[in-house]
C-alpha positions as CSV (number, residue, x, y, z in Angstrom):
1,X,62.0,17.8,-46.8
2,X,60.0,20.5,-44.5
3,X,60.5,19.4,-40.6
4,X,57.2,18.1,-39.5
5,X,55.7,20.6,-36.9
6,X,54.2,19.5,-33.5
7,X,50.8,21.5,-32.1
8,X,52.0,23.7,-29.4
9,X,50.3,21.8,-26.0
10,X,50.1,24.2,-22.3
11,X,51.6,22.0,-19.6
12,X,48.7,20.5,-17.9
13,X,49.1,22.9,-14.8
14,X,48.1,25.8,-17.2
15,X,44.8,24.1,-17.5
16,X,44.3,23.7,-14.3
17,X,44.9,27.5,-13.1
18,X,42.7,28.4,-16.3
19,X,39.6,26.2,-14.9
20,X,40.2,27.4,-11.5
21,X,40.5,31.1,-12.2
22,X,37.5,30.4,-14.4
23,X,35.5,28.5,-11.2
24,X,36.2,30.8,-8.7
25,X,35.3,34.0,-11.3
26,X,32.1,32.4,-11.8
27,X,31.5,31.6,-8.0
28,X,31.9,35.6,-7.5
29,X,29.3,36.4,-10.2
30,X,27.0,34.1,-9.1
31,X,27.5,35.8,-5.5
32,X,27.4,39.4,-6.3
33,X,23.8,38.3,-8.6
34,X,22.0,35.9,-6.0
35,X,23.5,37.9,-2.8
36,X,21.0,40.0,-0.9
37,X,21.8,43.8,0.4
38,X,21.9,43.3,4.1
39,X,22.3,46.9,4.6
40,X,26.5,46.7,4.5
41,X,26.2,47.4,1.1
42,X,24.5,51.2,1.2
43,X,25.7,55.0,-0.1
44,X,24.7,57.9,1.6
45,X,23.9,61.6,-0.8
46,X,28.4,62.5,-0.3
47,X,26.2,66.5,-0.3
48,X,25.2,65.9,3.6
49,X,27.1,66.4,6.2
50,X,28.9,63.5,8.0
51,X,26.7,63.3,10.9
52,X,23.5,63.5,8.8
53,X,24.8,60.6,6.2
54,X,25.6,58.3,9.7
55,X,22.3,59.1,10.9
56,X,20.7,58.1,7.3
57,X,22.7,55.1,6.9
58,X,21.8,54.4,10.6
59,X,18.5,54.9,10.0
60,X,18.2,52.3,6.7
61,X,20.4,49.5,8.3
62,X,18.2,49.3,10.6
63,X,14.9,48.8,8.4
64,X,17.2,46.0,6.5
65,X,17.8,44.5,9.7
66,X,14.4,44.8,10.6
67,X,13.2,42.8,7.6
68,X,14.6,39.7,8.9
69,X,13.3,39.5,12.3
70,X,10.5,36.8,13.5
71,X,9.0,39.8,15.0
72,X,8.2,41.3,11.2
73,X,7.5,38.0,9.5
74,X,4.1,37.5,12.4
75,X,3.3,40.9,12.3
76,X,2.7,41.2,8.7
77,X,1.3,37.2,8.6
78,X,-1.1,38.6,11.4
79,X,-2.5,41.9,9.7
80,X,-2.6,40.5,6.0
81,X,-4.3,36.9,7.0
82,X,-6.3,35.1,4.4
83,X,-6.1,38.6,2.4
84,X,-5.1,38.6,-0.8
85,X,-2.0,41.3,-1.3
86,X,-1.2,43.1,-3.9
87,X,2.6,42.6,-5.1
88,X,3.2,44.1,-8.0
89,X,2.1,45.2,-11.5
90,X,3.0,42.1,-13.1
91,X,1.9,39.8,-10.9
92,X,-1.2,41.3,-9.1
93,X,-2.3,40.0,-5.9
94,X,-0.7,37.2,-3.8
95,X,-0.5,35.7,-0.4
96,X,1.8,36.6,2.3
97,X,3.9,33.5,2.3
98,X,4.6,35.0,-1.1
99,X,5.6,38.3,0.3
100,X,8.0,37.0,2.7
101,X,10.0,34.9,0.2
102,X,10.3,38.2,-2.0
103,X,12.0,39.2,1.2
104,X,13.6,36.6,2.4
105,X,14.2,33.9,0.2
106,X,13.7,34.9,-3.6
107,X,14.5,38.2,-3.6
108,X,17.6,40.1,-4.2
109,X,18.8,43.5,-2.8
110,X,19.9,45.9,-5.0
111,X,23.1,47.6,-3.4
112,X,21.5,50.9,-2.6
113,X,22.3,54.8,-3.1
114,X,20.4,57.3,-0.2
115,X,19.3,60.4,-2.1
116,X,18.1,63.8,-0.2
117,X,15.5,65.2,-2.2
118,X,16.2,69.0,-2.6
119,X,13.6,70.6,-0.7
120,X,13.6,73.8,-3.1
121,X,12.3,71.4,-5.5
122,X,8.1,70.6,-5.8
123,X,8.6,67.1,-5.8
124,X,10.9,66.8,-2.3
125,X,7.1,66.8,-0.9
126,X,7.2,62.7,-1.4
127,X,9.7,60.5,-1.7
128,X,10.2,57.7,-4.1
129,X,12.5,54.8,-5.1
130,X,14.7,54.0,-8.2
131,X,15.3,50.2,-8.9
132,X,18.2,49.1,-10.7
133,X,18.1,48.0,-14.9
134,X,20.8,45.5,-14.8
135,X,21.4,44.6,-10.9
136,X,24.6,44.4,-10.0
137,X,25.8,44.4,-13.2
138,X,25.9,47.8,-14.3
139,X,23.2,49.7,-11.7
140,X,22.7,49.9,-8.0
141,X,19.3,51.5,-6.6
142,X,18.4,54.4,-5.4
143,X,16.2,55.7,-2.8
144,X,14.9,59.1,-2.9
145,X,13.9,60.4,0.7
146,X,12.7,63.8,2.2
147,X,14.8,65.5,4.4
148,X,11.4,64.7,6.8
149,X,13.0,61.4,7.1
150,X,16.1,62.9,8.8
151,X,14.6,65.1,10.9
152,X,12.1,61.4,12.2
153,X,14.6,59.7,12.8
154,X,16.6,62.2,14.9
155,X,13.8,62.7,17.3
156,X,13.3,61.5,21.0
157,X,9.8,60.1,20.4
158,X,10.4,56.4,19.7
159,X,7.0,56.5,17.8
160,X,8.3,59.9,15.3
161,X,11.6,57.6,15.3
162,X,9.8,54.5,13.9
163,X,8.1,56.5,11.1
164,X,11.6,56.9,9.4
165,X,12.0,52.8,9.2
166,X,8.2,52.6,7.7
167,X,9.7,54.7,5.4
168,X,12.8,53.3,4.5
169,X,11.5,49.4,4.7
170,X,9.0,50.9,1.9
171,X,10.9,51.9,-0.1
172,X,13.4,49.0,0.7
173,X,11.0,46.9,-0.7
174,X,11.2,48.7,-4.3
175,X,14.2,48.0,-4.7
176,X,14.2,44.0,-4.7
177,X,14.8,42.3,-7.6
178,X,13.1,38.5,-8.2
179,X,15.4,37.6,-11.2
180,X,19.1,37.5,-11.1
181,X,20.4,39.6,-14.2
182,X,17.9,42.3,-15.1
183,X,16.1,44.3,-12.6
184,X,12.5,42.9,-12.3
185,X,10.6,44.5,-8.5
186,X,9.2,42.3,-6.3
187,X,7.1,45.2,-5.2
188,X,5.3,47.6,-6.9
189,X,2.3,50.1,-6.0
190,X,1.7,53.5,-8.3
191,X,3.7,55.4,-11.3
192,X,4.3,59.0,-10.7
193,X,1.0,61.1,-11.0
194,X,-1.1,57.9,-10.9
195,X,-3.5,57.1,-8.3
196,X,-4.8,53.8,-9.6
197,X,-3.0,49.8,-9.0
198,X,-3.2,47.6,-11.6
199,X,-4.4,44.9,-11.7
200,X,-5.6,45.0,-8.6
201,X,-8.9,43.5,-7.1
202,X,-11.8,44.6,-5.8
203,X,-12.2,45.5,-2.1
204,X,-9.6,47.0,0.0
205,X,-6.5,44.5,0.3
206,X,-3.5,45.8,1.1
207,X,-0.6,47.1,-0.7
208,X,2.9,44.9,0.2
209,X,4.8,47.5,0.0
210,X,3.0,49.7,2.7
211,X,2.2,46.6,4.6
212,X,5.7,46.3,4.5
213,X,6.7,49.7,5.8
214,X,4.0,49.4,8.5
215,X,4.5,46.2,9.6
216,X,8.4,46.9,10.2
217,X,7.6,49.6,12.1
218,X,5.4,47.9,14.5
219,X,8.1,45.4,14.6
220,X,11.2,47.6,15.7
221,X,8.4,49.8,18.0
222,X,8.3,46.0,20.0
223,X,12.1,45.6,20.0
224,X,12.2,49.1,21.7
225,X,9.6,48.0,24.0
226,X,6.9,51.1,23.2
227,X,4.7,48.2,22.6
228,X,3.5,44.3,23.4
229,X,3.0,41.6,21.1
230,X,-0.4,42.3,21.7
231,X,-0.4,45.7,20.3
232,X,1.3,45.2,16.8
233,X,-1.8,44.4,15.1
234,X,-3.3,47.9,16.3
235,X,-0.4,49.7,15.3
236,X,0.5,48.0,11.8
237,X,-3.5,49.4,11.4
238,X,-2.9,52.3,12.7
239,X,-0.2,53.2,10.2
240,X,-2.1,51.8,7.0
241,X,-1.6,48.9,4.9
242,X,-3.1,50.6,2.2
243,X,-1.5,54.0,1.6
244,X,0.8,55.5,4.8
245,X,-1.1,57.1,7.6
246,X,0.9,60.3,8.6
247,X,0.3,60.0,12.5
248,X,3.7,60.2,13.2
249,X,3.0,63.1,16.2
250,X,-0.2,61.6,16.8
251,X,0.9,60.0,20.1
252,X,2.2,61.1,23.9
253,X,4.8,59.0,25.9
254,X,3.1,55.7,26.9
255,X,0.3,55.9,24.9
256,X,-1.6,52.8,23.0
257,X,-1.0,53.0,19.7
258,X,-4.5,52.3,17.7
259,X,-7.7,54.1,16.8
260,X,-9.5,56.8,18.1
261,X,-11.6,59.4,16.5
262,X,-9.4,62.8,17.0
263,X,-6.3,61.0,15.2
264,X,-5.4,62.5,11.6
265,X,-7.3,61.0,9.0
266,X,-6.2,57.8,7.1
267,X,-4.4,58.2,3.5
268,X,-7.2,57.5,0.6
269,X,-6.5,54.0,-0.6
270,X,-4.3,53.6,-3.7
């Protein structure tokens, strides 16, 4: 007679370092899906030199940091109002409560790749960004910038300065995702060679992700003290909410930032 044979049992203490190596794997998913970029987690183009990837990096930290300020949250509430703004393809136009939490509370940022467009090449004459397909998971973001950006942010004019965070905050802003896995913007405006948004109503509302740029501008313009609370409406106008404004040069030391005949024309809405 065949010895009866007894199911092999782990000692309780394996199951325990199982469910805990389990608990504390998923904990770290769930962290690296639902965390945001707070600009700690950005790559610089390795073909710049060091001084020139600092002054990038530099540059986009602070539009992340930017994004969270009390100081941008009122100045885009101010500008957009009661308006209607236009989000995104899928989702058309919504309020600016909406916009906020794409920022702030719903949406997640993509780690994020810096990328100087070769000027040699046609299309280094605008700049665009590259979400992610599967977040964290397999794909970071990329933003594709003109070495104009650089060369903004390395000037003495706090104004020419500012126009590399409208920049970066824009294109930021692309690179948001408002689901956890796959890579779904919170912000989108045009495809490449398109002019039209769809889904977009009629009139002139803005564009979030412009507001977006312009209204961080504004914002970090206050912190350096170039302008008063007063004055952010003016500039976030000034800049466009629509389309960017390239006024960049348009203004001396000291001077009020807002309308006037002689400046460079507004961009055509999108």
């Amino acid at each position: 007679m065949e010895p009866q044979r007894e199911t092999y049992r782990p000692p309780w203490l394996l199951w325990v370092v199982a469910a805990l190596a389990i608990l504390v794997g998923g904990l770290s998913l769930y962290r690296e899906i639902t965390g945001q970029n707070d600009g700690s987690d950005l790559r610089a183009d390795p073909r710049l030199a060091p001084v020139h990837q600092a002054q990038l990096l530099e540059a986009a930290r602070a539009a992340y940091a930017i994004l969270r300020t009390p100081e941008f949250a009122a100045a885009l509430k101010e500008v957009a109002g009661d308006q209607p703004i236009y989000v995104s393809r899928g989702r058309g136009e919504r309020s600016a409560e909406v916009v906020l939490d794409g920022l702030t509370g719903r949406g997640r940022y993509l780690p994020v790749r810096l990328i100087m467009m070769d000027p040699t090449r046609a299309e280094s004459r605008s700049h665009y960004a590259a979400g992610g397909g599967l977040g964290y998971v397999s794909q970071d973001g990329e933003i594709h910038l003109p070495p104009e950006v650089l060369a903004d942010w390395s000037a003495d004019d706090p104004v020419r300065r500012s126009c590399a965070i409208n920049t970066l905050a824009h294109e930021i802003a692309h690179t948001i995702s408002i689901s956890p896995f796959v890579f779904t913007p919170a912000f989108t405006d045009t495809r490449l060679g398109e002019r039209a948004i769809p889904r977009r109503g009629e009139g002139d509302s803005p564009v979030a992700s412009y507001l977006i740029g312009s209204a961080a501008q504004c914002a970090w313009l206050r912190q350096q003290g170039r302008i008063v609370a007063g004055e952010v409406r003016a500039c976030v106008e000034v800049f466009g909410t629509r389309g960017f404004n390239d006024r960049c040069t348009a203004f001396g030391p000291g001077e009020p930032i807002r309308e006037r005949p002689d400046l460079p024309p507004p961009m055509r809405p999108l």
